[in-house]
C-alpha positions in Angstrom: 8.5 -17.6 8.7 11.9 -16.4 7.5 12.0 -12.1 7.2 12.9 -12.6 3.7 9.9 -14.7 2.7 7.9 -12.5 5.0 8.6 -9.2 2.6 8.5 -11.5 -0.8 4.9 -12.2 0.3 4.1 -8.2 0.8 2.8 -8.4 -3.1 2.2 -4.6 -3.1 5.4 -3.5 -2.4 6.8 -5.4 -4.9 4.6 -5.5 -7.6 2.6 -2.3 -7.2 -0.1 -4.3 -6.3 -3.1 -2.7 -5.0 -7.3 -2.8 -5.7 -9.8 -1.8 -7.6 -13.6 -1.4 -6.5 -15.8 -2.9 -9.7 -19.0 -0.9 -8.0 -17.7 2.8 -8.3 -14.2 2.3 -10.2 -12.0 3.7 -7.9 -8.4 2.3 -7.1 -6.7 1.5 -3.9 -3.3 1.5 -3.2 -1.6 0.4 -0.5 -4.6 -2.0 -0.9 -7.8 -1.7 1.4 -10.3 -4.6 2.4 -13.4 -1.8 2.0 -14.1 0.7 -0.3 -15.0 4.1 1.6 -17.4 5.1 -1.1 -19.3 2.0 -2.0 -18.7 0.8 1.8 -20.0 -3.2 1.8 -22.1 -3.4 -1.6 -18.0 -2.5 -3.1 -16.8 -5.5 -4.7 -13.2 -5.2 -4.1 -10.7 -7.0 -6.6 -7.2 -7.6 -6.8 -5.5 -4.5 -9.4 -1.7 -4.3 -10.7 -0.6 -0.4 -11.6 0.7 0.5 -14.6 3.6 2.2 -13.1 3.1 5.1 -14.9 2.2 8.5 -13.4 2.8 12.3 -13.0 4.8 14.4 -9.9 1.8 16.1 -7.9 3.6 17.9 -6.3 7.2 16.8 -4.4 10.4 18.0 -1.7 13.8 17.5 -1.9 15.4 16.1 0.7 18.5 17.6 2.3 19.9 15.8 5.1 18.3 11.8 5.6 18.5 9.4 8.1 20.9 7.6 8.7 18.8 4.5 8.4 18.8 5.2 4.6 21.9 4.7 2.7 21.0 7.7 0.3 23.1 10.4 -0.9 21.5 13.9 -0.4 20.0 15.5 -2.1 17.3 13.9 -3.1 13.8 14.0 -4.5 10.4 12.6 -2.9 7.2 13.5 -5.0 3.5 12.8 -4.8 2.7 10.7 -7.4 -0.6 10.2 -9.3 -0.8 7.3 -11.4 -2.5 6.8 -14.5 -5.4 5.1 -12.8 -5.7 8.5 -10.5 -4.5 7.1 -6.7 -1.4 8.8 -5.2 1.2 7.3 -3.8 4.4 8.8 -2.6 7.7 7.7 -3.6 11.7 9.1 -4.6 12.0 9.9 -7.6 15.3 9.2 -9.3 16.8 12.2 -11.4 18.9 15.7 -10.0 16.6 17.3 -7.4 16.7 20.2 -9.4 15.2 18.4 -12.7 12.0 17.6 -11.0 8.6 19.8 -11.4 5.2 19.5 -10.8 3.8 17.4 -13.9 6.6 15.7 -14.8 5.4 11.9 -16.6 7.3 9.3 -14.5 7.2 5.7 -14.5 8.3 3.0 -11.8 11.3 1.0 -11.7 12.2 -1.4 -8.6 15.0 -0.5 -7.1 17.1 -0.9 -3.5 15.2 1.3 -0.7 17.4 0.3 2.9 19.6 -2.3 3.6 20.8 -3.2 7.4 24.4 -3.0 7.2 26.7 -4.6 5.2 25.4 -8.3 5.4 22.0 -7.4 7.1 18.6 -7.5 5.1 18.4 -5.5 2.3 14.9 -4.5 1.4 13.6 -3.2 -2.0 10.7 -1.4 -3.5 8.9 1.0 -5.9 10.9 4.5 -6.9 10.0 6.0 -10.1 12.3 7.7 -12.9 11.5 10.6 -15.3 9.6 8.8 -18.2 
């Protein structure tokens, strides 16, 4: 299997994908195979986000890696989503715009990319809403 089609089929990272348990209501993302709560009587099912959510609480990022091509500074929150799981995630505004509470919502944009002609790989961020 080619790396590209590899990532494409990684549904959650994409699509903000993740699951819901129909037994106790609670929502999984990254996805899980069991719920912890409901253990194997949870019916587990297949749950796209709304991409909408609030900064938890967040850091901003002085000095990155120099596997990211990001300029510093920036912002990476805790964010809860409507359906109440957390995720975490950059959030795209000045670093000094972001507080705890602010309503965001999810946009797909570029996270890495391996050199100039290497892979490039994308996935969830989320802008002030």
């Amino acid at each position: 299997m080619s790396v590209p089609r590899y990532w494409r089929k990684q549904q959650n990272r994409y699509n903000l994908k993740g699951n819901r348990c129909e037994t106790c209501g609670r929502y999984f993302y990254p996805p899980r195979a069991i719920c912890p709560e409901c253990r194997r009587e949870g019916k587990i099912v297949d749950y796209e986000f709304s991409g909408n959510g609030t900064v938890r609480t967040f850091s901003v990022i002085r000095t990155a890696s120099d596997d990211y091509d990001m300029q510093t500074p920036y912002g990476i929150a805790i964010i809860e989503l409507e359906e109440g799981t957390c995720m975490t995630a950059q959030v795209i505004c000045e670093p000094d715009e972001l507080y705890i509470g602010m309503p965001v919502k999810r946009v797909f944009r570029k996270v890495v990319s391996e050199g100039d002609s290497g892979v490039i790989v994308y996935g969830t961020k989320f802008v002030p809403a």
